[in-house]
C-alpha positions as CSV (number, residue, x, y, z in Angstrom):
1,X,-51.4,13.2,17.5
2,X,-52.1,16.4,15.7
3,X,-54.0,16.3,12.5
4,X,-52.5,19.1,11.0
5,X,-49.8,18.4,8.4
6,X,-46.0,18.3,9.0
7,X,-44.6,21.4,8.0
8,X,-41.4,19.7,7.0
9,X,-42.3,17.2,4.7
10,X,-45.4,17.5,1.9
11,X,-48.5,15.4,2.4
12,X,-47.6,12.6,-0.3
13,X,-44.6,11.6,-2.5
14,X,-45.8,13.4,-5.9
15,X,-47.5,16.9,-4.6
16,X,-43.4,18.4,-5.3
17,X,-41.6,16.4,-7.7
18,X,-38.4,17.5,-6.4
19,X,-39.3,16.1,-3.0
20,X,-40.0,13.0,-4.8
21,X,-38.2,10.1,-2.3
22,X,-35.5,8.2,-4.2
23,X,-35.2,4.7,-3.5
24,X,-32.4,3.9,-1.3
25,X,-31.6,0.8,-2.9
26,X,-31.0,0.1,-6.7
27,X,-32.9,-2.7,-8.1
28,X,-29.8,-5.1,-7.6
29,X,-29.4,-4.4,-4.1
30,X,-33.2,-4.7,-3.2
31,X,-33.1,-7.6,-5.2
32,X,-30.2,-9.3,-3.2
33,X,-31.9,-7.9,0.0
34,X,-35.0,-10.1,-0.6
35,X,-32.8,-13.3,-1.8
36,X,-31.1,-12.4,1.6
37,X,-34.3,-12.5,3.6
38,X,-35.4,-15.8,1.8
39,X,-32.0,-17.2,2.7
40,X,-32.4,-15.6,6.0
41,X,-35.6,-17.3,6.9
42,X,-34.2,-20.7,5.1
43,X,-31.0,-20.8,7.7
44,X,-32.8,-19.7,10.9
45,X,-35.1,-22.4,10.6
46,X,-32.4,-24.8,10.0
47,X,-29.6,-24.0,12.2
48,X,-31.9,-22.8,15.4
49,X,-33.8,-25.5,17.2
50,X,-37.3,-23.7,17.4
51,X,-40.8,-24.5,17.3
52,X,-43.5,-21.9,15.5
53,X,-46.2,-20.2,17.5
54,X,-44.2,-19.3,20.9
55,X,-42.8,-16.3,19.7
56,X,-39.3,-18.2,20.3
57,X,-37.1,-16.2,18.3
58,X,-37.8,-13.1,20.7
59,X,-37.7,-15.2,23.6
60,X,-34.0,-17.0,22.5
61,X,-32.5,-13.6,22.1
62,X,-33.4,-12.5,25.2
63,X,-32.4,-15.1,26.7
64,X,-28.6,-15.1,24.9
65,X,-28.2,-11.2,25.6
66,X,-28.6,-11.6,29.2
67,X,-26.2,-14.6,29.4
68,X,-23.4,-12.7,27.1
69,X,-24.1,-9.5,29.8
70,X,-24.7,-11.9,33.0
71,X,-28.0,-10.6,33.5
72,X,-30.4,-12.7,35.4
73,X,-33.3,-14.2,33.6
74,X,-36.4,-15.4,35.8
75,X,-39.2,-17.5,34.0
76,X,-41.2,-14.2,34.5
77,X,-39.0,-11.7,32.5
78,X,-38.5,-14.0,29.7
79,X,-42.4,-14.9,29.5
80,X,-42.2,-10.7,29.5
81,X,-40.0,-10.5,26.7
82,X,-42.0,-12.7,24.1
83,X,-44.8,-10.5,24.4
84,X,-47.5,-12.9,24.5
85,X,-49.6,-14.1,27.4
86,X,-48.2,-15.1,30.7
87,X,-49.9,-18.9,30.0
88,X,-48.9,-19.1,26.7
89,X,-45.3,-18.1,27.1
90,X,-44.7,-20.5,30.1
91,X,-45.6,-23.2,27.5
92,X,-43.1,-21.9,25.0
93,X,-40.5,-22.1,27.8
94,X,-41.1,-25.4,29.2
95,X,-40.9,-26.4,25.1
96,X,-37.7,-25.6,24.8
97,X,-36.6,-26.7,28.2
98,X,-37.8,-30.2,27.2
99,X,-35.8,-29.9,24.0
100,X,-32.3,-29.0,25.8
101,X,-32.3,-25.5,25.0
102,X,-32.7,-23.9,27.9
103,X,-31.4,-25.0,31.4
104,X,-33.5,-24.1,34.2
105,X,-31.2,-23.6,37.2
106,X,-32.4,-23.4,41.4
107,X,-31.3,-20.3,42.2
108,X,-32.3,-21.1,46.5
109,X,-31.6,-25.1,47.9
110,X,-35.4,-25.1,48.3
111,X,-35.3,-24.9,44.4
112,X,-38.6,-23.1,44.3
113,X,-37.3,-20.0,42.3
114,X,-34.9,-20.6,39.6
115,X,-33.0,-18.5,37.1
116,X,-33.1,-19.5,33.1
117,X,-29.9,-20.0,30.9
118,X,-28.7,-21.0,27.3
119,X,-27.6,-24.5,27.4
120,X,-24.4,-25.6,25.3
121,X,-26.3,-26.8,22.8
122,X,-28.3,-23.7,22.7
123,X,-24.8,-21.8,22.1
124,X,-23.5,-23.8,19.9
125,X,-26.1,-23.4,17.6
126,X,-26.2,-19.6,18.0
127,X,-22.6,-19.6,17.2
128,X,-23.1,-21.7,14.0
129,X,-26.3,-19.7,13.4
130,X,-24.0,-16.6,13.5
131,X,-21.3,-17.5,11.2
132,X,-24.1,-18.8,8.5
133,X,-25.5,-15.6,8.1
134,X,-22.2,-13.4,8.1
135,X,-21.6,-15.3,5.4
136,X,-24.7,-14.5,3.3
137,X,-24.2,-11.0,4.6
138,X,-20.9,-10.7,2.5
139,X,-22.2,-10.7,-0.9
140,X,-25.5,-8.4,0.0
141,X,-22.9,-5.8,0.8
142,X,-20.6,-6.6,-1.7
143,X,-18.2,-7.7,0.0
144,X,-16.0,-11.1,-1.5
145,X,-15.4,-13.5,1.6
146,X,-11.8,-14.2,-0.5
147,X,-10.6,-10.9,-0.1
148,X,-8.4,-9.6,2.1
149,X,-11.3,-7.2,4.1
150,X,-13.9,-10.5,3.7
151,X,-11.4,-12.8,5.6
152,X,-11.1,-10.1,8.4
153,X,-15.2,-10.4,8.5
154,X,-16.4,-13.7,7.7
155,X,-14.9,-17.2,8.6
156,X,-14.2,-20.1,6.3
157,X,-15.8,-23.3,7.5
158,X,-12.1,-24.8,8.7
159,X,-11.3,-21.2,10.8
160,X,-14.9,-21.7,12.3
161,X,-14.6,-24.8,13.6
162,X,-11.8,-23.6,15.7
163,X,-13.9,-20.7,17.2
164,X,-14.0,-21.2,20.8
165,X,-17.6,-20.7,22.3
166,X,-18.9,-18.6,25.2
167,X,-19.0,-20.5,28.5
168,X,-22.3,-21.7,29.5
169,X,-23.8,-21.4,33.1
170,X,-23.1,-25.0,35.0
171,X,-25.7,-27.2,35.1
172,X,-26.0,-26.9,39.2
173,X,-24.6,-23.9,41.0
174,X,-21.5,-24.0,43.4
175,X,-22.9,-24.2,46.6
176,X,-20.3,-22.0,48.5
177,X,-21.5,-20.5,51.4
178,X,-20.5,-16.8,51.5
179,X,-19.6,-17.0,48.0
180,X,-16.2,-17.5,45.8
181,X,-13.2,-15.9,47.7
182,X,-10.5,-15.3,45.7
183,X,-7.0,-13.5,46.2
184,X,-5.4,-12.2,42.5
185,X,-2.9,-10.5,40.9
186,X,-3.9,-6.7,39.8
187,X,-2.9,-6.8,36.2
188,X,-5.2,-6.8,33.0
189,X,-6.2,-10.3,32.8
190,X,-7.6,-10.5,36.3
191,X,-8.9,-7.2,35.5
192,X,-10.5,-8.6,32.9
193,X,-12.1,-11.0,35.7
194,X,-13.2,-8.4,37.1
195,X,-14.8,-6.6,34.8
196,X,-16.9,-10.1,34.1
197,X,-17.7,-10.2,37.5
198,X,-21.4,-10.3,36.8
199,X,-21.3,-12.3,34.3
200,X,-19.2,-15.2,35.9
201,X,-21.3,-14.7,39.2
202,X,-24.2,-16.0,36.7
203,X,-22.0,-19.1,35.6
204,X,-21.3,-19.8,38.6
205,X,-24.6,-19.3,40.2
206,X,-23.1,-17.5,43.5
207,X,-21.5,-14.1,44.3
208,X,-17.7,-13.6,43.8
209,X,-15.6,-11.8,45.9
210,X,-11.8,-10.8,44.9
211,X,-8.6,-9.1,46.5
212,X,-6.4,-7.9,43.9
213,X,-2.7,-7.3,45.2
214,X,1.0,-6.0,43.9
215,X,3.4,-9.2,43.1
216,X,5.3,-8.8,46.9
217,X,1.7,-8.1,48.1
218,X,0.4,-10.9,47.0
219,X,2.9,-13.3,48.0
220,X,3.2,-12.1,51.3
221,X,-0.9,-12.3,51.6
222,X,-0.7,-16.1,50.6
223,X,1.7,-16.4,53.3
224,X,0.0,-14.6,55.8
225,X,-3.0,-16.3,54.9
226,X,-1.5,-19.6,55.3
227,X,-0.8,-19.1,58.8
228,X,-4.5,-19.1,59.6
229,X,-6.1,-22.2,60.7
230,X,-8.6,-21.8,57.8
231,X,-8.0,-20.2,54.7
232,X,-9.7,-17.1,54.4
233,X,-9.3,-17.4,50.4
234,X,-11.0,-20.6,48.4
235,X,-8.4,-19.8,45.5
236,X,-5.0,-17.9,45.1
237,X,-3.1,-16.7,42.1
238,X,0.4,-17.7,42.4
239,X,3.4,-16.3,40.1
240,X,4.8,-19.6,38.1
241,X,8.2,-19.3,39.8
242,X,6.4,-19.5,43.5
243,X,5.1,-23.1,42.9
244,X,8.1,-25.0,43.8
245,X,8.4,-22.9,47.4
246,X,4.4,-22.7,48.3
247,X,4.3,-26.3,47.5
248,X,7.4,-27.3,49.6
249,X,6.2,-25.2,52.3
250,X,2.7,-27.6,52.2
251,X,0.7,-24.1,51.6
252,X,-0.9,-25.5,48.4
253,X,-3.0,-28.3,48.1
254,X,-1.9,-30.8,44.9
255,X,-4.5,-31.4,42.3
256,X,-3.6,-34.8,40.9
257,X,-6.5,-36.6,42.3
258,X,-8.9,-34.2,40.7
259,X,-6.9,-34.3,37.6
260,X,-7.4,-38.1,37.5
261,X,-10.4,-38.2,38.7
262,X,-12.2,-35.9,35.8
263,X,-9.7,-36.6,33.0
264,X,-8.9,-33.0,33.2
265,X,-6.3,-32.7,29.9
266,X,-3.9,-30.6,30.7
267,X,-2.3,-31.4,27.3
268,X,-3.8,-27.8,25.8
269,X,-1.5,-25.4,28.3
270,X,1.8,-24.6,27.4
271,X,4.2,-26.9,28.4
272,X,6.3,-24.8,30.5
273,X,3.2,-23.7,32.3
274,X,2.6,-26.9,33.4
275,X,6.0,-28.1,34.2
276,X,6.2,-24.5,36.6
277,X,3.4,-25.4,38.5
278,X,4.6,-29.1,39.8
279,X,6.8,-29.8,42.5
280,X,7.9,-33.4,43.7
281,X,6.1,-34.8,40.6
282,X,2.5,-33.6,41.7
283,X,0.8,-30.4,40.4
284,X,-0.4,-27.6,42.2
285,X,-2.0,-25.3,40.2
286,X,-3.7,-25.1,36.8
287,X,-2.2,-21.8,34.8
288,X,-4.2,-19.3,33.9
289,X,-2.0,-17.0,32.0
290,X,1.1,-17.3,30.5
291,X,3.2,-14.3,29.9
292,X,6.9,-13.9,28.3
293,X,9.3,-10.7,28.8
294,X,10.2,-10.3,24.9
295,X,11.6,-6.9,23.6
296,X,9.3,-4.6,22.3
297,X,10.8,-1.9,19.9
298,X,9.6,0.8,17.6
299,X,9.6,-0.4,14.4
300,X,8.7,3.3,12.7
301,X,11.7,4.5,14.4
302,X,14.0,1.8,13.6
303,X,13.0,2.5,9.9
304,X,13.5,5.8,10.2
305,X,16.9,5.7,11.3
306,X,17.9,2.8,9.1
307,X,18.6,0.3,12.0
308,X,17.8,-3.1,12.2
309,X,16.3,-4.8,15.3
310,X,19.1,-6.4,18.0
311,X,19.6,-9.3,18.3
312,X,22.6,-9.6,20.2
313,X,23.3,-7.4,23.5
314,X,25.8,-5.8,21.9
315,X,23.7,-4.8,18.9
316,X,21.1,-3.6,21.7
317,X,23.6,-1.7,23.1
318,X,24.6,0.0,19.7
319,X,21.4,1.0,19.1
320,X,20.3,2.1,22.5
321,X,22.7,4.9,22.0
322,X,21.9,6.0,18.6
323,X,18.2,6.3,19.4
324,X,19.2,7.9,22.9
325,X,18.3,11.5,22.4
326,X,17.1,13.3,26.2
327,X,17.0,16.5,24.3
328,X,13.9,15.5,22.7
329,X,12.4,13.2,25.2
330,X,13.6,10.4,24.1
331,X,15.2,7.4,25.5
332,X,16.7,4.4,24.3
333,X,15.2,1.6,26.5
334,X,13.2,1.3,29.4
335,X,13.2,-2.3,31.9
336,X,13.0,-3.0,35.0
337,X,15.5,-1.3,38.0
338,X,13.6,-0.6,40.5
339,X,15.5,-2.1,43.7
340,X,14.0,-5.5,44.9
341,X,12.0,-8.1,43.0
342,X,11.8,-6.3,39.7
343,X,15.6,-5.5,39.3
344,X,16.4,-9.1,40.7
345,X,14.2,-10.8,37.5
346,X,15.9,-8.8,35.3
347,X,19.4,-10.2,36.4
348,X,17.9,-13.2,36.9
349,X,17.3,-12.7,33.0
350,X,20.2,-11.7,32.0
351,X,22.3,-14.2,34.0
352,X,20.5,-16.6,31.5
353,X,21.0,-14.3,28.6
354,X,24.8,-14.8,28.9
355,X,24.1,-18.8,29.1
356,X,23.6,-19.5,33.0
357,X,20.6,-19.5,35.8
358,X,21.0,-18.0,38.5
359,X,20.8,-21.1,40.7
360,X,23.5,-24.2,39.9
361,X,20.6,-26.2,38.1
362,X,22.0,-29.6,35.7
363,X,22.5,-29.0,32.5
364,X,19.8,-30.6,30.2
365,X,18.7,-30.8,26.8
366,X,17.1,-27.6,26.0
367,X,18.5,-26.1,28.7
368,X,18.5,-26.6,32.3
369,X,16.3,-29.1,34.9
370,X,14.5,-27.5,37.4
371,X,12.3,-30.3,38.2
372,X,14.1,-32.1,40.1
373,X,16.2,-29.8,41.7
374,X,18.2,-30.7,45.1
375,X,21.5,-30.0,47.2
376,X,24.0,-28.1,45.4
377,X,21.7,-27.8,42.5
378,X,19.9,-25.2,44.5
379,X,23.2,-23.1,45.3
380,X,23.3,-19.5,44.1
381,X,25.3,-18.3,41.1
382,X,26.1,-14.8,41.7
383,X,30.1,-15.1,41.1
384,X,30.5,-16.5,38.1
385,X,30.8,-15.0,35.0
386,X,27.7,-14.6,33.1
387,X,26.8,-12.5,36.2
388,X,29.4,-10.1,36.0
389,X,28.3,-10.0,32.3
390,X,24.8,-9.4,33.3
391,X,25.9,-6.8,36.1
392,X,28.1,-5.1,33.4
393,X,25.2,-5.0,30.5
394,X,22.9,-3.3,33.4
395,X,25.0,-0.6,34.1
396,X,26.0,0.3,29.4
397,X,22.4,0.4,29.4
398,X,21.4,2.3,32.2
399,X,23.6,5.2,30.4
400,X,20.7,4.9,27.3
401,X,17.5,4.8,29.8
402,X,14.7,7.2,31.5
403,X,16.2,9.5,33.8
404,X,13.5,7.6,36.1
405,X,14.7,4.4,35.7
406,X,16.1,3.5,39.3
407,X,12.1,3.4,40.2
408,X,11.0,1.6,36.7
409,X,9.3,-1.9,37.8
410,X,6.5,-3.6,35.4
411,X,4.3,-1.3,34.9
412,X,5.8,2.0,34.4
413,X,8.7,0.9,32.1
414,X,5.7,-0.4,29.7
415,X,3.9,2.5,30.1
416,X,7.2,4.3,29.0
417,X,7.2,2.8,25.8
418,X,3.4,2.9,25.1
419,X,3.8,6.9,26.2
420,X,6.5,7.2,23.5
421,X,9.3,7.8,25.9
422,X,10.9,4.6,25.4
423,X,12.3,3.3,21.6
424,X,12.5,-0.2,23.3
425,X,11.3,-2.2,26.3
426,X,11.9,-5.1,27.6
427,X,7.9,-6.1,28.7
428,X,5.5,-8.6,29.9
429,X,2.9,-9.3,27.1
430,X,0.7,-9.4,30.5
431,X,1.0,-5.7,30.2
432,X,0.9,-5.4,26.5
433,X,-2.6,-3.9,26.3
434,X,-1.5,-0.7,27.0
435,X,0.4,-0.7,23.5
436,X,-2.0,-2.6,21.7
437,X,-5.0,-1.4,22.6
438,X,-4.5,2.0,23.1
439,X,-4.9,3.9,20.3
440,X,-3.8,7.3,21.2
441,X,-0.3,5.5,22.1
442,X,2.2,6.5,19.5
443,X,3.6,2.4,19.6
444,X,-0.1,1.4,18.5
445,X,0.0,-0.4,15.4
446,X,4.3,0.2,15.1
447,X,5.7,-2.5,17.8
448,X,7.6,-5.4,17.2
449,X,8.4,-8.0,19.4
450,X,11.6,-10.2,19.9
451,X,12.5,-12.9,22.1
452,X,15.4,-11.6,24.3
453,X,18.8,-10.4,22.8
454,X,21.5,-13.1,23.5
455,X,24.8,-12.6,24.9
456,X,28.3,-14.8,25.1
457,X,27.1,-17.8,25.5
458,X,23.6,-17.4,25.7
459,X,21.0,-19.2,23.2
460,X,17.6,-18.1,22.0
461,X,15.2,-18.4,24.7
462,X,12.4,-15.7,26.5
463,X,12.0,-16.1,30.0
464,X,8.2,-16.8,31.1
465,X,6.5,-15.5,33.7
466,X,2.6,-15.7,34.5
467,X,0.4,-16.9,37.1
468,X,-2.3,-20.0,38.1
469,X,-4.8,-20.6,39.5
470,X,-4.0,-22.9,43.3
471,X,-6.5,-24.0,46.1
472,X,-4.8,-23.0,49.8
473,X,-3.9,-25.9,52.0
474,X,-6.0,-24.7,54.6
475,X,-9.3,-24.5,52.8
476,X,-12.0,-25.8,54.8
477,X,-12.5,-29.5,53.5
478,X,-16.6,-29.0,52.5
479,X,-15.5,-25.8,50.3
480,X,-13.0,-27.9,48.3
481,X,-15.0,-29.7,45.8
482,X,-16.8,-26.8,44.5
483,X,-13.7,-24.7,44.5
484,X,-11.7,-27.4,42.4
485,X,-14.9,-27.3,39.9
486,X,-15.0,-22.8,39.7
487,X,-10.8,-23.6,39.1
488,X,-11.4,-25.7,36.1
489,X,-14.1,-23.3,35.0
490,X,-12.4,-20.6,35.3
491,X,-9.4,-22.2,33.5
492,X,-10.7,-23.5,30.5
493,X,-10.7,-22.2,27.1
494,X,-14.2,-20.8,26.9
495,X,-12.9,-18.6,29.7
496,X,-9.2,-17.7,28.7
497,X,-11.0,-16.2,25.3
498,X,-13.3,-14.4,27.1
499,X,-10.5,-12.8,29.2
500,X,-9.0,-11.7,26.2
501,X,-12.0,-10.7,24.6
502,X,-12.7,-8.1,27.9
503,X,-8.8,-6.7,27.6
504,X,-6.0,-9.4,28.3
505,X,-4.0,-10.5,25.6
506,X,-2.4,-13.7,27.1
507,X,-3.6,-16.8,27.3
508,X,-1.3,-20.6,28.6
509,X,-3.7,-22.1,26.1
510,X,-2.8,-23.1,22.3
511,X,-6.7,-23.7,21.2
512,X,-7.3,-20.3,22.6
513,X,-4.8,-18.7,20.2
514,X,-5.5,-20.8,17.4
515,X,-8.8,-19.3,17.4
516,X,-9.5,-16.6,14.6
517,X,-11.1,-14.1,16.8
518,X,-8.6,-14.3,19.5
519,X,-5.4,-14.1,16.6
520,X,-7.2,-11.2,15.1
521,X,-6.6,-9.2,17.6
522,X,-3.2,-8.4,17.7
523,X,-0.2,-10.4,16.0
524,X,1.2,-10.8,19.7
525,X,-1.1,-13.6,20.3
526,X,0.2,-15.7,17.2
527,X,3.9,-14.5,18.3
528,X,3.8,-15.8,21.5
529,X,2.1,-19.0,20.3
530,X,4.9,-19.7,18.0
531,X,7.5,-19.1,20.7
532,X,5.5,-21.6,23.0
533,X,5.7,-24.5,20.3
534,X,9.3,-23.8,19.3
535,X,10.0,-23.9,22.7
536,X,11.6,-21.0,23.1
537,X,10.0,-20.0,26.2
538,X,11.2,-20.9,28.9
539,X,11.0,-21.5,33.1
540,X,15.1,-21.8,34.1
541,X,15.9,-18.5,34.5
542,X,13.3,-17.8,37.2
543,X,13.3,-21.6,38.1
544,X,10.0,-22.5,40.3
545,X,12.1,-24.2,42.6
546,X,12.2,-23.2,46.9
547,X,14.2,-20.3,47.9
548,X,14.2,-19.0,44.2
549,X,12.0,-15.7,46.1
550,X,14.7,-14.8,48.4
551,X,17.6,-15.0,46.3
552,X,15.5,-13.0,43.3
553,X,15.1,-10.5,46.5
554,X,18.5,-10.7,47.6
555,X,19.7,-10.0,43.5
556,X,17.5,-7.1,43.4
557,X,18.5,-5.1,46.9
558,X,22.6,-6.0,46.6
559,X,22.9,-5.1,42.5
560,X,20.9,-2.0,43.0
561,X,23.9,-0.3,45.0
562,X,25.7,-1.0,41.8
563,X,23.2,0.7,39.7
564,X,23.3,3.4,42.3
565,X,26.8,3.6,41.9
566,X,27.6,3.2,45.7
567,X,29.1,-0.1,45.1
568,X,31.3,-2.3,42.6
569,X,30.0,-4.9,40.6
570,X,32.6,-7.6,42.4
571,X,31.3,-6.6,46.0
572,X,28.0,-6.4,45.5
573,X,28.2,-10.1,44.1
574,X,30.1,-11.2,46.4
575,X,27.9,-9.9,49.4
576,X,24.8,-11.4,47.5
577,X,26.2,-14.7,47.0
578,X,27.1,-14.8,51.2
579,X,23.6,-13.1,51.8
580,X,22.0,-16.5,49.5
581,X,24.3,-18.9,50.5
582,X,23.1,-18.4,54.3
583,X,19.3,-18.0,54.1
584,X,19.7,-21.6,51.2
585,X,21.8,-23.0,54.2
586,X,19.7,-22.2,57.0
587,X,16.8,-23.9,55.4
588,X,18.9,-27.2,54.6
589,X,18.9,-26.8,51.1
590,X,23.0,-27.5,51.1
């Protein structure tokens, strides 16, 4: 270091007095700083479980940084981090292992290297720890807890006790040889997954592996990969409405012994979710998102042109064309068209829109019974009247839509709307993030969302959608217990906040939305909730019941000549109810 003087600054305070430092706090705010630091000092010894002399403090935040990044920690690096002596630090360690801190985990079968973890009760207490000291932060910084900005920062003692906590490691690691195999949808929330990867690979204690496919991808890889003598995946992600044709096909294996076994509450998930992944009575698979198709419209642009939001299909209608404006780039709504499975769920939709599934389900209250579905309950519905209506709707709208929108399937009529292109959509909340976290998107911050506009007939329902987690059929017998544990892991509610916390915005789980974090957000979450304990969401009008795949397939192929304008509505129904009627025969359904 050179002894000569900094040019830039005079050798003490008082040589100029105008470079005389000011203090950077007054005398209140230094003042509240050291009552702050008293405090400080008062809750960390309270709330954190620590002895003095080990350094511990350096050694517990270590340790919690590389479990929120899923970083390994080894005896050795966290004996590094406390920056004392090797001997002296393993002492520290072993002191707070003893005290249930700290789980040491094998990492080998031989057990003679092991990795280091928070335990729950570690967590816990850093979460409480956390919330303590936010809120002595508030009135350092001014800031009143009962204001509107001090409830967006700090928690009251009720909303904290519904903050869900990180998920801790498990106590023993899956022992799966090869690692976790898992075949997934490729949309946000297993994105999410992905993007955790390292982190649930240090839950879990074992390397994950995951194929991410398109929705007809996917299904045809769990087919394909139930025709193998041994599953080549330890878990699959099924789409709700597949449940009741995977399980009739025996490609699933049901969960109900597992279920009884550990008590597992399934009581937590929405409803629906549950209901749409039994078949016979047993379950199958354990949800893992739930997603509704609502409306989503631009509520700056309704304002602007004085117009309220529809309600009605006709009202949609309406104001499809006075928003309608190609000139400027701007359309009135985008959905899906695209021939095949994405223009057969929206008829299937809008079948149920104008009051009738598209299969000849019994009547119920609330709707229509899926569950036990049989004989001519299973028969298409493709001449009656609610799907001329639906057929009829398709085609008045289609005059008010991107000039695109014969290709438009999930993901590009959302990204429509979140471009700007689109005034309305009708979209998967699974897909939401590119509206509500985007905010270069002119629809950040001015989307509203509705349940889907009824027609003659219809009542207020929005058709859910969404995927679970199932274990193949096929899976060889000694992977099955460990897989069953990683799908109740990756399940739970620690988890499903998580996913939402690394870019999803659904979750099948009502604690999850409940919590503050999670509702903060965006006021989806709390939307969706409230349509989940109204009931409004709902499974009929994509029942998971068997053959529901082909006819949605058959729907989507026959329709789109109508969209294409090749043929009329009345032949195009008629072929698809002979079409459905044959494959639902040939498989002794009727």
């Amino acid at each position: 270091m050179s002894d000569l003087p900094d040019e830039r600054h005079p050798e003490g305070p008082y040589d100029q007095l105008s470079q005389r430092p000011m203090p950077k706090l007054s005398n209140t705010e230094f003042s509240r700083f050291i009552d702050f630091i008293e405090k400080f000092e008062g809750e960390t010894e309270q709330s954190l479980s620590m002895s003095h002399g080990y350094r511990e403090m350096r050694m517990m935040l270590h340790l919690m940084r590389n479990h929120l990044a899923g970083r390994l920690t080894t005896p050795t690096s966290l004996a590094d981090a406390s920056g004392l002596s090797y001997g002296t630090a393993k002492r520290g360690i072993e002191s707070i292992i003893k005290r249930g801190l700290i789980l040491s985990r094998p990492r080998t079968k031989s057990g003679k290297t092991v990795s280091l973890h928070p335990s729950p009760m570690m967590i816990d207490e850093w979460e409480a720890y956390a919330h303590r000291i936010k809120g002595l932060l508030g009135p350092l910084f001014g800031v009143d807890p009962a204001s509107d900005s001090g409830r967006r920062i700090f928690l009251d003692e009720a909303a904290a006790d519904c903050v869900i906590s990180p998920p801790a490691v498990l106590s023993a690691r899956l022992e799966l040889k090869g690692g976790l195999r898992g075949l997934i949808h490729a949309d946000p929330t297993f994105m999410a997954m992905h993007n955790l990867k390292q982190q649930l690979e240090s839950i879990f204690g074992l390397e994950i592996h995951n194929s991410a496919r398109s929705i007809d991808d996917l299904l045809e890889a769990i087919l394909t990969n139930a025709g193998r003598s041994k599953s080549r995946y330890d878990l699959v992600a099924c789409d709700l409405p597949w449940f009741g044709e995977l399980a009739s096909k025996g490609i699933l294996q049901p969960l109900d012994h597992f279920i009884r076994r550990d008590a597992y509450d399934l009581s937590d998930f929405h409803s629906v979710a549950v209901q749409s992944t039994q078949y016979a009575g047993q379950q199958y698979g354990i949800p893992l998102q739930t997603t509704p198709e609502l409306l989503c419209y631009r509520k700056d642009i309704f304002e602007q042109a004085q117009l309220e939001p529809p309600t009605t299909t006709e009202e949609l209608i309406k104001v499809a064309r006075q928003l309608h404006d190609p000139a400027r780039g701007r359309y009135g709504i985008a959905w899906n068209a695209a021939r095949g499975t994405p223009l057969g769920h929206t008829f299937s939709f809008l079948m149920a829109k104008f009051g009738q599934p598209i299969l000849n389900l019994r009547r119920c209250e609330g709707g229509y019974d899926f569950k036990q579905a049989s004989g001519e309950e299973l028969r298409p519905m493709f001449q009656t009247d609610a799907a001329y209506r639906a057929c009829e709707y398709m085609l008045d709208i289609l005059k008010y839509s991107p000039p695109n929108i014969l290709h438009m399937a999930w993901y590009e009529r959302a990204q429509s709307y979140a471009a700007g292109e689109a005034c309305m959509a009708y979209c998967y909340t699974l897909l939401a993030p590119l509206i509500e976290f985007d905010r270069q998107s002119p629809a950040w911050g001015k989307t509203g969302y509705l349940p889907h506009p009824i027609g003659n007939h219809g009542r207020l329902i929005t058709p859910i959608g969404g995927y679970a987690l199932a274990i193949p059929a096929n899976l060889s017998e000694e992977r099955v217990e460990a897989v069953w544990t990683a799908l109740r892991h990756l399940t739970s509610a620690n988890m499903s906040k998580l996913y939402i916390l690394n870019g999803s915005l659904v979750t099948p789980r009502f604690s999850v939305s409940q919590d503050p974090e999670v509702s903060a957000l965006s006021p989806l979450i709390e939307i969706v909730d409230d349509m989940a304990r109204k009931e409004i969401l709902q499974a009929w009008p994509r029942p998971p019941v068997p053959g529901i795949t082909d006819v949605i397939s058959i729907a989507g192929h026959e329709i789109f000549e109508v969209l294409d304008g090749r043929r009329s509505i009345k032949k195009a129904l008629s072929m698809a109810q002979d079409r459905a009627d044959r494959v639902m025969r040939d498989r002794g359904f009727y």
